[in-house]
N, C-alpha and C positions, 0 to 999 in steps of 0.2 A: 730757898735758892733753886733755881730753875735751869735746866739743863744747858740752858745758855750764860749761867753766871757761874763762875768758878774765886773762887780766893787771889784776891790781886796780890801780885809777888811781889810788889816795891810802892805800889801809888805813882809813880811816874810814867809817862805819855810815852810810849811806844818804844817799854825796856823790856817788854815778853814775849816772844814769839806767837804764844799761843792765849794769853791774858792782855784785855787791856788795863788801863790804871781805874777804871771802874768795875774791874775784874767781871767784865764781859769778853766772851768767847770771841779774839779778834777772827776775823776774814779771813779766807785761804782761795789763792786761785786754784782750781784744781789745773793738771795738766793736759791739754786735749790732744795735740800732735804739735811738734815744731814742724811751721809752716815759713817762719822767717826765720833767716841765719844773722845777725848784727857783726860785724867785725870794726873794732876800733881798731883804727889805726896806726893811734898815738894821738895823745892832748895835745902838742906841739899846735898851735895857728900863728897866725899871721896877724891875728888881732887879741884884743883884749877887752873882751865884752863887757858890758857896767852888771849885766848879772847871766853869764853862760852857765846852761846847766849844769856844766862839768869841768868849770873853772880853768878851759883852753885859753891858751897864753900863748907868747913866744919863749916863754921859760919855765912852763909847766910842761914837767915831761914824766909825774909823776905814773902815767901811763904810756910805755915808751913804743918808739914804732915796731911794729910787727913785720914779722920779713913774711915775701913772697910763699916760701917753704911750710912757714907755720901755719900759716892761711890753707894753703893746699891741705894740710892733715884735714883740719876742720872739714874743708870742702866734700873729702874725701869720705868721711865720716858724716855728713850731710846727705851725699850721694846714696849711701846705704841705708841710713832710715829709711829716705823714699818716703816721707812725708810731706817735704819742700820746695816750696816755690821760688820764694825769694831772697835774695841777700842785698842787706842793706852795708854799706858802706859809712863812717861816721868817724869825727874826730873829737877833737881838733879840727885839722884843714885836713882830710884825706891826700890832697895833693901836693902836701910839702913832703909825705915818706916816700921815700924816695924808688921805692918797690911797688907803687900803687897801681900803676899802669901795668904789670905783669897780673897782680892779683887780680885787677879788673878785668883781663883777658880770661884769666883762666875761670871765673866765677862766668861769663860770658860763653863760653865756648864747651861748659857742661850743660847749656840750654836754659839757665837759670833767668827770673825777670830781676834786672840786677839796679840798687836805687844808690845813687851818690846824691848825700846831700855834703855840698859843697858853698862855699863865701862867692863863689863864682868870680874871685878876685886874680891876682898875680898870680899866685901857685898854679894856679886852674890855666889860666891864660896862657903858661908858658908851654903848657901841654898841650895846646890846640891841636898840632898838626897830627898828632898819637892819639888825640882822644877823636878828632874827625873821622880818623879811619876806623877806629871800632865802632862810630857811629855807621860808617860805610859797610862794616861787615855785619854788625848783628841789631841794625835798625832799634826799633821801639822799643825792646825788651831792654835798653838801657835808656835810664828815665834818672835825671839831672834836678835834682831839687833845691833850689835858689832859695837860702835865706835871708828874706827881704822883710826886716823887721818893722816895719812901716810904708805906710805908702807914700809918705812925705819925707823931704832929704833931711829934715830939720830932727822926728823924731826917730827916722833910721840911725842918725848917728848920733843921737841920743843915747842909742842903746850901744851901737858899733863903734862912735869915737869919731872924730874929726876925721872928716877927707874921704871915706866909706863908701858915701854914697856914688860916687863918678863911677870909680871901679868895678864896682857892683853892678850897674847900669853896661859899662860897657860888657863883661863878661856875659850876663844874661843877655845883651842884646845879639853877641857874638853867637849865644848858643839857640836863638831863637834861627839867626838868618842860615846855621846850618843845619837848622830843620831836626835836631835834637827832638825827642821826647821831655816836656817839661811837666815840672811842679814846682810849685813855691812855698816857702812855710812864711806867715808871719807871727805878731803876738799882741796877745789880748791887752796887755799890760797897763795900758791910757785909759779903759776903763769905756770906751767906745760899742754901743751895742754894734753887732754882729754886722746884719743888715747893712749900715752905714759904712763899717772899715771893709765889706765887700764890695762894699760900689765904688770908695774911692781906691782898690786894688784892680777894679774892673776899668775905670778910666786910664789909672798907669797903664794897665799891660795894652791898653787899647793904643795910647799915645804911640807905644813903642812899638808896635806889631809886633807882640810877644803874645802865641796863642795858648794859655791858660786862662780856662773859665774861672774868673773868680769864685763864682758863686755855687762852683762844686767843691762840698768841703772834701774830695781827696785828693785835686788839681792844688787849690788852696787851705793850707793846713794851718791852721790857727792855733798856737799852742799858748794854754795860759801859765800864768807867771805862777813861779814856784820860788817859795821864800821860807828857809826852812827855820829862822828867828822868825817869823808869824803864827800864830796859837791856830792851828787845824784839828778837827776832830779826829779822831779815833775810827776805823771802818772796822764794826762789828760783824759776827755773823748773820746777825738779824738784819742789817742794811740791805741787803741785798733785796732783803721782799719788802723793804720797806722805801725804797727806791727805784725799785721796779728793774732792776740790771740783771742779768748774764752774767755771772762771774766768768762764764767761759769766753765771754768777749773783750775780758780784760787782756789789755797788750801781753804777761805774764804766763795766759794761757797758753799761747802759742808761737813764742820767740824766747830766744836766749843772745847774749850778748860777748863774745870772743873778745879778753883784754888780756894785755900783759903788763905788769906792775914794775915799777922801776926797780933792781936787784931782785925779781924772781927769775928762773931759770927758763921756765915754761911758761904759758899763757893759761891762763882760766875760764871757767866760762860763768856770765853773771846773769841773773833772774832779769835784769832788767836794763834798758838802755840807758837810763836818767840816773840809776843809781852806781855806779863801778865805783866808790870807796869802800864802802860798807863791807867786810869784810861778809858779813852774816849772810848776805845776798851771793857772795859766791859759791855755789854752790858743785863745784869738781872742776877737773881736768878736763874730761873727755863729757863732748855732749849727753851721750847716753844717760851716765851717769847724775846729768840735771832734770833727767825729765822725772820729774815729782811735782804736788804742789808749791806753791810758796805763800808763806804768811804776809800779810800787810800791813808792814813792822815799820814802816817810814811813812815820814809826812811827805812827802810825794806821791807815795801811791794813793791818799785818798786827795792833795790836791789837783794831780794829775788826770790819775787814768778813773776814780773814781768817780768824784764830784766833775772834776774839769772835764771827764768825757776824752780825754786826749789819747792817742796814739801815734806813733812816729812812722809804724807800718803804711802801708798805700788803703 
């Protein structure tokens, strides 16, 4: 037995924090600094994705909205690390809670580079004229990321659902002509080499006069599909040199995730943005208190940030 294999506690796929089911010593990201702050804002959307990461609905509210005030603590508590760059914004729709626009101000107005990934749909749209003017007052450093899960209307609303695409189109195009800083996320899912679902994202945004390089993967952010009934390996310690990866580049190393759960009192804060059920993943209250490593105890983190290369940061 080698100092990398230890006695597996059950033979089942990712029940040990510190054993996999071949009772090899799982992964651990270590902690580097929080550089990204995540604030969910609530599951609550406007749509009903054929597979959302995090199962946002119009009636999933099992992460409920976050008010202005709670947000502030976090922020405030961000501020004094003094590690931080950025704060990402994330739902659901960020723009159906209804405190969004105060929170965006004030994550804005502590200097922060602040990233809303939004449907760019209805919720968004009705905000134009409030969200124009923060574009007016703090320029670039707020950066609008458009999920555009295809670049044809047929498999975008394959994934987003009948009638998707118009709305979609028109919000992104609204936010191009008012000179927004963009990004767009799409998904790997059709099974399309890389190269090709870049070119036909580089002709859409060409069509539309929407100025994002496709072909910069942090303009466009390609995330691959995550399916957690599909057989994924196991991310051991030894992957890491045998893979040739940075555990420190892992999304985990340097972001946390602000959720609040439906009938909790307080909000929590989670190791990752993909993962907020997982109890095991949340790791305290107050930020401070998460900066530790984290084990690689889900099949997301190696279809994800491991194998998939994927990160939700800029």
């Amino acid at each position: 037995m080698t100092a990398d294999t230890l006695t597996p506690s059950t033979g089942a796929k990712f029940a040990d924090p510190e054993v996999t089911a071949t009772g090899e010593r799982r992964a651990r990201v270590p902690y580097v600094a929080l550089r990204t702050l995540w604030i969910n804002t609530g599951t609550l959307c406007n749509l009903a994705c054929a597979n959302c990461y995090i199962e946002s609905s119009p009636r999933n509210d099992a992460l409920v909205y976050m008010s202005a005030a709670e947000v502030a603590r976090y922020l405030d508590e961000f501020d004094q690390l003094g590690t931080g760059h950025e704060i990402g914004f994330t739902g659901g729709e960020p723009f159906m809670n209804p405190e969004f626009l105060r929170m965006l101000e004030d994550a804005l107005t502590r200097g922060y580079r602040v990233l809303v990934l939004t449907n760019a749909m209805k919720p968004m749209l009705r905000r134009r004229q409030d969200l124009a003017a923060l574009r007016r007052r703090h320029g670039d450093r707020l950066v609008i990321r458009v999920s555009v899960d295809h670049h044809t209307r047929s498999l975008h609303e394959e994934e987003r659902g009948p009638g998707s695409w118009e709305p979609m189109i028109e919000g992104l195009s609204w936010l191009a002509s008012e000179t927004f800083a963009l990004d767009a996320a799409g998904r790997t899912r059709w099974g399309e080499d890389e190269a090709g679902l870049r070119a036909g994202y580089a002709r859409l945004f060409a069509k539309l006069g929407v100025p994002i390089d496709a072909h910069d993967p942090a303009a466009l952010v390609l995330f691959p599909e995550m399916d957690e009934k599909v057989e994924v390996p196991e991310i051991t310690a030894a992957c890491w040199g045998k893979l040739g990866l940075d555990p420190r580049e892992v999304m985990c190393a340097s972001s946390r995730m602000v959720v609040k759960r439906k009938g909790h009192a307080r909000p929590g804060v989670v190791a990752c943005t993909l993962i907020p059920y997982d109890e095991e993943f949340e790791l305290g209250e107050t930020l401070t208190e998460t900066l530790r490593p984290v084990a690689l105890n889900h099949p997301h983190c190696a279809t994800f940030c491991v194998l998939g290369g994927g990160s939700c940061s800029a």
